[in-house]
N, C-alpha and C positions, 0 to 999 in steps of 0.2 A: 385565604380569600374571605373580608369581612361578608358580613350580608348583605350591606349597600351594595361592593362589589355583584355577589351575586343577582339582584337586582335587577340592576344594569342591564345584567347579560340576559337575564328573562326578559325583559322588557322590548330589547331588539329584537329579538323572536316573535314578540308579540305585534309589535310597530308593524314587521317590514313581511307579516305572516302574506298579506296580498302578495309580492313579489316571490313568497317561498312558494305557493300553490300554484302560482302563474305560470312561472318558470317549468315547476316539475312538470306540471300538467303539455306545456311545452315541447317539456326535453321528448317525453313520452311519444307526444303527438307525433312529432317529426320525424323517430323512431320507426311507428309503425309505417308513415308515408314511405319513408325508404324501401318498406316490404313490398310495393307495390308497383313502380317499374323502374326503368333505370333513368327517366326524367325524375320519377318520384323521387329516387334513390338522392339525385343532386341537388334538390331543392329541398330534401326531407335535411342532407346534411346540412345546406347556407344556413338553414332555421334552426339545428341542433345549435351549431360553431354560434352562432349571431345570439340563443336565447344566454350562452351561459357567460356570453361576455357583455351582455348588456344587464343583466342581473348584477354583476359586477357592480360595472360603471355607477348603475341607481342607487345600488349598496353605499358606494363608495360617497357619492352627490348627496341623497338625501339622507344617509347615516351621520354623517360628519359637517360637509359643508352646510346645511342643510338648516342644523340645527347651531350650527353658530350664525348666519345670517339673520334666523329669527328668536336671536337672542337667547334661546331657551337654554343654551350652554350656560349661562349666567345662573339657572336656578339649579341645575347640574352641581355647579362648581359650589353652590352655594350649601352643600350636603356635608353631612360628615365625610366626605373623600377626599384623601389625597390626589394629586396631578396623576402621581404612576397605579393607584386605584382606577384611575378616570381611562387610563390610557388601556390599562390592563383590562379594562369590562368592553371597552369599546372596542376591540383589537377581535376580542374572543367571543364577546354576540358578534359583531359584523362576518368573522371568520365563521360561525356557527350557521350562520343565515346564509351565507353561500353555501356553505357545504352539503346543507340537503338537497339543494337541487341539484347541484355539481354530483351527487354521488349518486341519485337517482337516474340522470342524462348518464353518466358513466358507464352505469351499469345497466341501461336498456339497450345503449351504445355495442357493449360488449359480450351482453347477450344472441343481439342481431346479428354479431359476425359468428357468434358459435353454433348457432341454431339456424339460421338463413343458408341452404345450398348454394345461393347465387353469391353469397360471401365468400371467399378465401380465408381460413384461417391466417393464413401470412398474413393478414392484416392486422393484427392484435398487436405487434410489439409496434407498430406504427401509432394505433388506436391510444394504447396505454404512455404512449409519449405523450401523447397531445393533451388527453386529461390530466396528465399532469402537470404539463405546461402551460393549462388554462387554471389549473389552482394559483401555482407560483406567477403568473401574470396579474392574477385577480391578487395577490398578496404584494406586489408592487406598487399595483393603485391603492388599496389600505394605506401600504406605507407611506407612499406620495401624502393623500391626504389627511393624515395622522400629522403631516409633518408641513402641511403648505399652510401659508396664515391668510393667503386670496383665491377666489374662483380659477382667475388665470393659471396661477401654477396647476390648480389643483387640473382645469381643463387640458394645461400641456400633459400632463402626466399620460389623461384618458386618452390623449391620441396618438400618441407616443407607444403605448403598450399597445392600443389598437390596431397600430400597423403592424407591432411584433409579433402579431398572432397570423398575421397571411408570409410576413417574413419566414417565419418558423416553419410554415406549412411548406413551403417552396425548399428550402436548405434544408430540412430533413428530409421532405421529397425526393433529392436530391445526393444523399449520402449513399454511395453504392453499398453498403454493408446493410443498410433500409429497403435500397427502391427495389434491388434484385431476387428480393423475395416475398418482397410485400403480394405481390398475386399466386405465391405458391400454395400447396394445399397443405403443409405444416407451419406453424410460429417459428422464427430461429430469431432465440433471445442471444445475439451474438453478443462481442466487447463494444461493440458500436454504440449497441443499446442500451448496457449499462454503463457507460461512460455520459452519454444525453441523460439516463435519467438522474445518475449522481451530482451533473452540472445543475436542473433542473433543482432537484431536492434543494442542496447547496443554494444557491437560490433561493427558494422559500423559504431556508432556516433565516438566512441572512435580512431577509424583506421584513419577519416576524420577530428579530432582532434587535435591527435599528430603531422602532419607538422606544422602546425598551431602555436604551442608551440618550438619547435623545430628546424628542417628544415627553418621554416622563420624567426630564431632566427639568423643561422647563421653570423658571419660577411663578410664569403666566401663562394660561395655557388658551386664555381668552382673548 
């Protein structure tokens, strides 16, 4: 990885640093709301679910499409970097700028259920699907817009993966080797659950993949 590369990847940590403070401070908030009754608890989740998929989405809008509409890709490309340098910094800050918040909500998330008496443990192998399913979703929209050359595509994508996040909630909801224990007072990491998280991973590897083949394939990437 030259230094422009590295760069890059500083530089979207730096840009997008509002939405990483926003967000965590967010994830945290909605956290503690949950502690406080079982209205709190549902409203405290809408706003956990809702900060880490719109952190996303903004990542994904004003990281990418963002900066080709105001041209500034133009003085990007105009650097010592290749396409798959370009592809490569912007893939890994974008992915890096989610990931603090995603892992900070994760783990306030995950604390709440271990430490909160009104929690069930059973909920963790539940908990730990869905944070992972909001990484490899947020890696979908990357990919999408790494790869789309208009707003449109890049908007179907956003809503698309949008709805796959209340889908997902409902069909793992849903899977008796999940729902029959989700309210017990131990985790059971059954085959169930490592089968969701392997599709899941699998997934993600594949999402962070395809520009890779692809996108820094390009001969224009403008």
């Amino acid at each position: 990885m030259n230094t422009v590369t590295r760069k890059l990847i500083a530089k979207e940590l730096y840009v997008n640093r509002l939405f990483i403070v926003c967000a965590s401070i967010a994830g945290i908030v909605s956290v503690l709301l949950c502690t406080t009754s079982k209205v709190g608890f549902n409203v405290g989740a809408l706003i956990w679910i809702s900060t880490i998929v719109a952190v996303g989405v903004m990542l994904a809008l004003y990281g990418i499409m963002n900066e080709r509409k105001e041209n500034s890709l133009l003085f990007v490309m105009s650097l010592p970097l290749s396409i798959p340098d370009y592809v490569r910094a912007k893939q890994l800050g974008l992915a890096a700028c989610f990931a603090v918040p995603w892992l900070i909500s994760s783990a306030a998330a995950l604390i709440f259920v271990l430490a909160h008496p009104g929690a069930p443990d059973g909920l963790l192998p539940y908990l730990v699907l869905l944070c992972v399913f909001l990484f490899s979703n947020y890696s979908l929209v990357l990919c999408g817009a790494l790869h789309a050359r208009s707003e449109a595509v890049t908007s179907a994508v956003v809503i698309v993966t949008n709805m796959a996040v209340t889908l997902f909630m409902f069909l793992l909801g849903g899977l008796d080797e999940i729902n029959k224990y989700m309210w017990g007072p131990t985790p059971v990491w059954n085959h169930t659950f490592w089968a969701v998280l392997a599709a899941e991973l699998a997934t993600l590897a594949l999402a962070f993949a395809l520009p890779w083949f692809f996108a820094a394939r390009r001969r224009d990437f403008i």
